[in-house]
C-alpha positions in Angstrom: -17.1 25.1 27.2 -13.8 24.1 26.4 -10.9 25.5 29.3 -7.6 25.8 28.7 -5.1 27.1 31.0 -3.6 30.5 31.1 0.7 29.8 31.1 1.8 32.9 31.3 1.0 36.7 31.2 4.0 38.7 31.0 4.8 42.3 32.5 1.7 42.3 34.7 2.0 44.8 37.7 -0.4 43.4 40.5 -3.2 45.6 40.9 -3.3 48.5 43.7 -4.6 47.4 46.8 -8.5 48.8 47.2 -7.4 49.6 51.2 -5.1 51.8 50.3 -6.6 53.2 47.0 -9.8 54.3 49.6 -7.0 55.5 52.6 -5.0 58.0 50.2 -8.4 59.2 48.1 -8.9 62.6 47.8 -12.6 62.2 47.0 -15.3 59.7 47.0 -18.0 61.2 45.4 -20.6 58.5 43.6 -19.2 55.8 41.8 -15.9 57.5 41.6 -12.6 58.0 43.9 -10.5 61.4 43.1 -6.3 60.1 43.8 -3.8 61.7 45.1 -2.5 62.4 41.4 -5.7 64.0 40.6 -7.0 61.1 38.8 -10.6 59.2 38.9 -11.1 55.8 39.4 -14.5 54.1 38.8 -15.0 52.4 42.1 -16.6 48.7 41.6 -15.8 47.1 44.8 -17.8 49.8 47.3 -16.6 48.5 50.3 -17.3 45.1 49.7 -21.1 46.4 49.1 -21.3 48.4 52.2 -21.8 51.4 50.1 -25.2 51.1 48.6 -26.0 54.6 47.3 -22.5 55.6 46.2 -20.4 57.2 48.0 -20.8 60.7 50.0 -24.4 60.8 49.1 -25.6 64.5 49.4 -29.1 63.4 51.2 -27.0 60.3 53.2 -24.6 62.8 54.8 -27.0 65.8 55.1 -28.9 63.9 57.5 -25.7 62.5 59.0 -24.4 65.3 60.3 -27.2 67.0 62.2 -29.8 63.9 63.5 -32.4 64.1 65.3 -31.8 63.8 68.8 -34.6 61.4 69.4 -36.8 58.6 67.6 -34.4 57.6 65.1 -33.5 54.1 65.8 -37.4 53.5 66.4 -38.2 54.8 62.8 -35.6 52.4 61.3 -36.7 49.6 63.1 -40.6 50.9 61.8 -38.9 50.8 58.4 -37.4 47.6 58.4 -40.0 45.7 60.1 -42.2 47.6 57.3 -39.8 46.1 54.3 -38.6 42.9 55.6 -40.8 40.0 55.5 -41.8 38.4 59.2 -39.7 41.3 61.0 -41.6 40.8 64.1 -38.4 42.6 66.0 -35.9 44.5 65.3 -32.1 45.1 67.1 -29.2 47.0 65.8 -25.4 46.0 66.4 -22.4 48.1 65.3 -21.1 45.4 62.8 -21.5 42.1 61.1 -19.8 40.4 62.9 -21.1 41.4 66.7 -24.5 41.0 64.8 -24.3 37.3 63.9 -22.9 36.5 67.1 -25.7 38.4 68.6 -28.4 36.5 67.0 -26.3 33.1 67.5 -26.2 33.4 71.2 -29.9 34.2 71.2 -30.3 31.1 68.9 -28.5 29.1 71.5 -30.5 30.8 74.4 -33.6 29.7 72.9 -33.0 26.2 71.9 -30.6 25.0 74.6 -28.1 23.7 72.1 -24.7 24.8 71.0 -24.0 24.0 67.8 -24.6 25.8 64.4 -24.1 25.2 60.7 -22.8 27.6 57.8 -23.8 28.1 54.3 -21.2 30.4 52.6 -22.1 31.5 49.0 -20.3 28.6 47.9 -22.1 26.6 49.6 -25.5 28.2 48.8 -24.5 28.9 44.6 -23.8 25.4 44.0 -27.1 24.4 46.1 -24.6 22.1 47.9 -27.1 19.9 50.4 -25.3 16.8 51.3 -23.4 17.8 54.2 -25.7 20.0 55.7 -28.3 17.1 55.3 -25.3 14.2 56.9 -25.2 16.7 59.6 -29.0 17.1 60.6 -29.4 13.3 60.1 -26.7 12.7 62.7 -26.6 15.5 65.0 -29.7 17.6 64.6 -30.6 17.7 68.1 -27.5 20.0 68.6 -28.2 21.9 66.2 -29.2 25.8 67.2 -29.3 27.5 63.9 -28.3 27.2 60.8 -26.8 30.0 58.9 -27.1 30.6 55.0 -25.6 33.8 53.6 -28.2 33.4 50.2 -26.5 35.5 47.5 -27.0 33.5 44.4 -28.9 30.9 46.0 -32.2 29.3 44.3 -35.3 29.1 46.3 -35.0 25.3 46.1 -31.6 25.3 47.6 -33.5 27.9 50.7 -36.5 25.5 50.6 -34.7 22.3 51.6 -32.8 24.0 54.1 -35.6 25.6 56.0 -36.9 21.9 55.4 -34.0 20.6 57.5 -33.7 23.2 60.0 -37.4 22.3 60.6 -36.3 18.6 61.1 -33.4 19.8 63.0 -35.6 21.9 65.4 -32.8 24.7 64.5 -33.1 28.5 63.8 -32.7 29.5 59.8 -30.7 32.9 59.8 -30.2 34.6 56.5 -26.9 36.3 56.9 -27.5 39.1 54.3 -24.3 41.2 54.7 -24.6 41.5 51.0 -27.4 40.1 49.7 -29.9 42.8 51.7 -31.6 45.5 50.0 -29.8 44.5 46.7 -31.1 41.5 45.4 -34.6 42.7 46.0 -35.8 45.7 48.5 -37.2 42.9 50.7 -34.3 40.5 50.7 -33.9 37.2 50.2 -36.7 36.2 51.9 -38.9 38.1 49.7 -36.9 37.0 46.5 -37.4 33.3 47.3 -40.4 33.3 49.4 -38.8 31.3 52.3 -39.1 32.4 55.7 -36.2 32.6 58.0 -36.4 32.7 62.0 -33.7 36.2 61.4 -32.5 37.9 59.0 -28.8 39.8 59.6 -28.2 43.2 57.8 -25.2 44.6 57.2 -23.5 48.2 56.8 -25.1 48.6 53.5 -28.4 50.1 55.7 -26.9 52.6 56.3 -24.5 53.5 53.3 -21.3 52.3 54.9 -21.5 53.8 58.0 -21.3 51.0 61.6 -24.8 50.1 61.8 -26.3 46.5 61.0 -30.0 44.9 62.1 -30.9 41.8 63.1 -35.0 41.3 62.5 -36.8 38.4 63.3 -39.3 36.6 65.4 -39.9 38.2 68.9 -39.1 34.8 70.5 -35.8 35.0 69.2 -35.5 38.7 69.6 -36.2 39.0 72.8 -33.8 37.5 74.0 -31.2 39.1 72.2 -28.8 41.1 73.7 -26.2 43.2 72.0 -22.4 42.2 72.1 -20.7 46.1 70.7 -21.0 49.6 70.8 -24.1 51.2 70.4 -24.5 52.8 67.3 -24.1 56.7 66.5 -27.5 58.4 65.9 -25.8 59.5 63.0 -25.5 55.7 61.9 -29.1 56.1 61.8 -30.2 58.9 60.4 -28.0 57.6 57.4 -30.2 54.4 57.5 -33.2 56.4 57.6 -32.3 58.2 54.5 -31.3 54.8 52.7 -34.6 52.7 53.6 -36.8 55.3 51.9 -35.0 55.9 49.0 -34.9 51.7 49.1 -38.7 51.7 49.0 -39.1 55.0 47.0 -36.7 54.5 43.9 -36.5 50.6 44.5 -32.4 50.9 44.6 -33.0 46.8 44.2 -34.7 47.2 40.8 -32.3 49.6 40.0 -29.3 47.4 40.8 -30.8 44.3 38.8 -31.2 45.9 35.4 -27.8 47.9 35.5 -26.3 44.8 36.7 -28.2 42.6 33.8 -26.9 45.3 31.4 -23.2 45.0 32.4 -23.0 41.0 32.5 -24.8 41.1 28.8 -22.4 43.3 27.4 -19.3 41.4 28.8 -21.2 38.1 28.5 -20.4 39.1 24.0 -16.7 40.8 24.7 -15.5 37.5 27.2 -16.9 35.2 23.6 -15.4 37.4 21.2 -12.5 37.6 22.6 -11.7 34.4 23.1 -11.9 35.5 27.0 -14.5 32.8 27.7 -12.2 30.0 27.4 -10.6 31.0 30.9 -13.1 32.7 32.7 -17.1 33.4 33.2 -19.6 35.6 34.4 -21.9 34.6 37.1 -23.7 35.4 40.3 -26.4 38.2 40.5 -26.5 40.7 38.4 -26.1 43.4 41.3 -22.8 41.4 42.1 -22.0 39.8 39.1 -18.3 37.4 39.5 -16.0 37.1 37.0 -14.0 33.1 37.8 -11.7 30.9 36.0 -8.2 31.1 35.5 -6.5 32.3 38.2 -3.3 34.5 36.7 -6.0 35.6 34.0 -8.1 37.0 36.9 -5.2 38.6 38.6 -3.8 39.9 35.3 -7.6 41.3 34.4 -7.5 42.7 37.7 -4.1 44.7 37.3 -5.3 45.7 33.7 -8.3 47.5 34.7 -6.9 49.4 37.5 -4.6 50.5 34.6 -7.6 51.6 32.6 -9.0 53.4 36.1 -11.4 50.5 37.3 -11.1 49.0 41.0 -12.2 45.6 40.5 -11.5 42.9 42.5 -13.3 40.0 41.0 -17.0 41.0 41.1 -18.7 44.0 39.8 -20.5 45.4 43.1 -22.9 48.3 42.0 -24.1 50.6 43.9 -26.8 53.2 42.9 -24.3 55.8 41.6 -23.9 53.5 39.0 -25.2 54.6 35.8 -25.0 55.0 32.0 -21.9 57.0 32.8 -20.3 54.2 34.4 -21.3 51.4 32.4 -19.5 53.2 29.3 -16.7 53.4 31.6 -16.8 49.9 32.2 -17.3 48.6 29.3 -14.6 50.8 27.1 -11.9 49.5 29.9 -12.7 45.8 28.9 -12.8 46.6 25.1 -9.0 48.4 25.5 -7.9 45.3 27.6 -9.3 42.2 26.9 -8.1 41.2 23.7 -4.5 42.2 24.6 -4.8 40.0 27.1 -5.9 36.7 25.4 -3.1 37.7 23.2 -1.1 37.5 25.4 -1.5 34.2 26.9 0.4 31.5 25.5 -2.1 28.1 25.1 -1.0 24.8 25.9 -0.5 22.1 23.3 -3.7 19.4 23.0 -2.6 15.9 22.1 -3.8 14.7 19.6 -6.8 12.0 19.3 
């Protein structure tokens, strides 16, 4: 594919900030936010994912607001350890972030090492092994985990790096802040078929609300001990809700042939309009990226907002996300795409 690069778009307005957008909503309801002006705007961020049902979901928040007073986080854990593949344990944190750091200091604890190793998605897209591979060849034996967040990873790419983190004598955690419950009900361990010592979930269990899981072997688990708040029982009872409807409506499948839909249809608009010369689809279908030229993406950004789309680079479905929406979608890139590429003005190719 040939790139060029975009010069110029002229009389863009960056686009509105999705913070604020969310902060000054009158409604989230679905796929949609109600503004302050009374208009709707087809939500396709979700909280960066975190909102896996759509937003305010009636059966979510009826069981928010009056749980049980007992047994809930032990049925979610009985869920989870049900869905997830070789969910010996289970633990719950209040965020990502205490989560990971949870399950590294247990990593440590168990291994008697320090150090640990990241795959972003970058890293894990491009199946990038070399450094990883310098690392473990040099300095395995300080090595306590390695962590690989696997959206839009192969199984190959997972499969050489539970490879080395066997040679390493290192703990494989799958840090599935988005990748969990989405790309497949099971995860990405069930997706690829590789096994990994823990597995980190994030807010999407329970719809957005501050409750993530870390499940795993009990040797690791057990030592485990959590670094914030305890989560609400009403974090729970939301989680509850969203892991059956995960393994009763198989949100996962769901997700996938929506998201296949969406990236087919704009995989024909981006090539008719000339739009493929600058940028691309690809990633999974559930959160599909759209990457190239970088005042393209930003002016493609401001132009959707325009059309009432929040879109900040990826379309991140959620299961409010329907016929509806797709026509939505796909109306707002057929009113700006064109007038886009018409916009931009090419550079000159020498010629021979």
């Amino acid at each position: 594919m040939t790139r060029f690069n975009l010069i110029s778009v002229r009389g863009v307005e960056p686009a509105p900030d999705y913070v604020s957008v969310l902060r000054t909503a009158q409604a989230r309801s679905g796929a949609w936010l109600k503004g302050e002006d009374g208009g709707s705007r087809l939500d396709l961020v979700n909280a960066d994912g975190a909102i896996l049902l759509g937003w305010n979901d009636p059966e979510v928040e009826a069981a928010a607001s009056d749980p049980a007073a007992s047994g809930l986080p032990a049925r979610v854990a009985a869920r989870l350890a049900a869905m997830v593949p070789h969910a010996e344990a289970v633990a719950f944190e209040s965020s990502l972030s205490h989560a990971v750091a949870g399950v590294l200091v247990a990593a440590r604890t168990v291994t008697g090492r320090d150090g640990a190793y990241f795959c972003d998605e970058a890293v894990s897209g491009a199946g990038s092994l070399e450094d990883l591979a310098a690392l473990v060849d040099e300095r395995g034996g300080e090595l306590a985990a390695i962590v690989s967040r696997p959206l839009d990873a192969a199984p190959s790419f997972l499969k050489a790096v539970r490879r080395l983190a066997d040679r390493a004598g290192a703990m494989l955690i799958f840090e599935e802040g988005r990748s969990a419950l989405r790309v497949h009900r099971g995860g990405a361990q069930a997706l690829s078929g590789v096994r990994a010592d823990a597995v980190v979930l994030g807010p999407s269990l329970a719809n957005g609300r501050s409750l993530c899981a870390v499940t795993g072997s009990v040797e690791l688990l057990s030592v485990f001990e959590r670094q914030g708040d305890q989560p609400d029982l009403s974090a729970f009872a939301a989680a509850d809700v969203v892991l059956s409807r995960v393994a009763r409506d198989d949100v996962a499948q769901a997700l996938q042939v929506h998201g296949a839909e969406i990236v087919a249809e704009l995989q024909m608009r981006l090539i008719s309009t000339g739009a493929s010369q600058m940028v691309g689809l690809h990633g999974d279908p559930s959160w599909s990226v759209l990457a190239g030229d970088t005042a393209f993406e930003t002016a493609l950004c401001a132009a959707l907002a325009e059309e009432g789309v929040m879109f900040q680079g990826a379309h991140i479905l959620s299961a409010a996300i329907a016929g509806r929406e797709i026509g939505t979608l796909l109306k707002a890139y057929d009113r700006v795409l064109a007038p886009l590429v018409d916009q931009c003005r090419w550079p000159r190719r020498r010629a021979g």
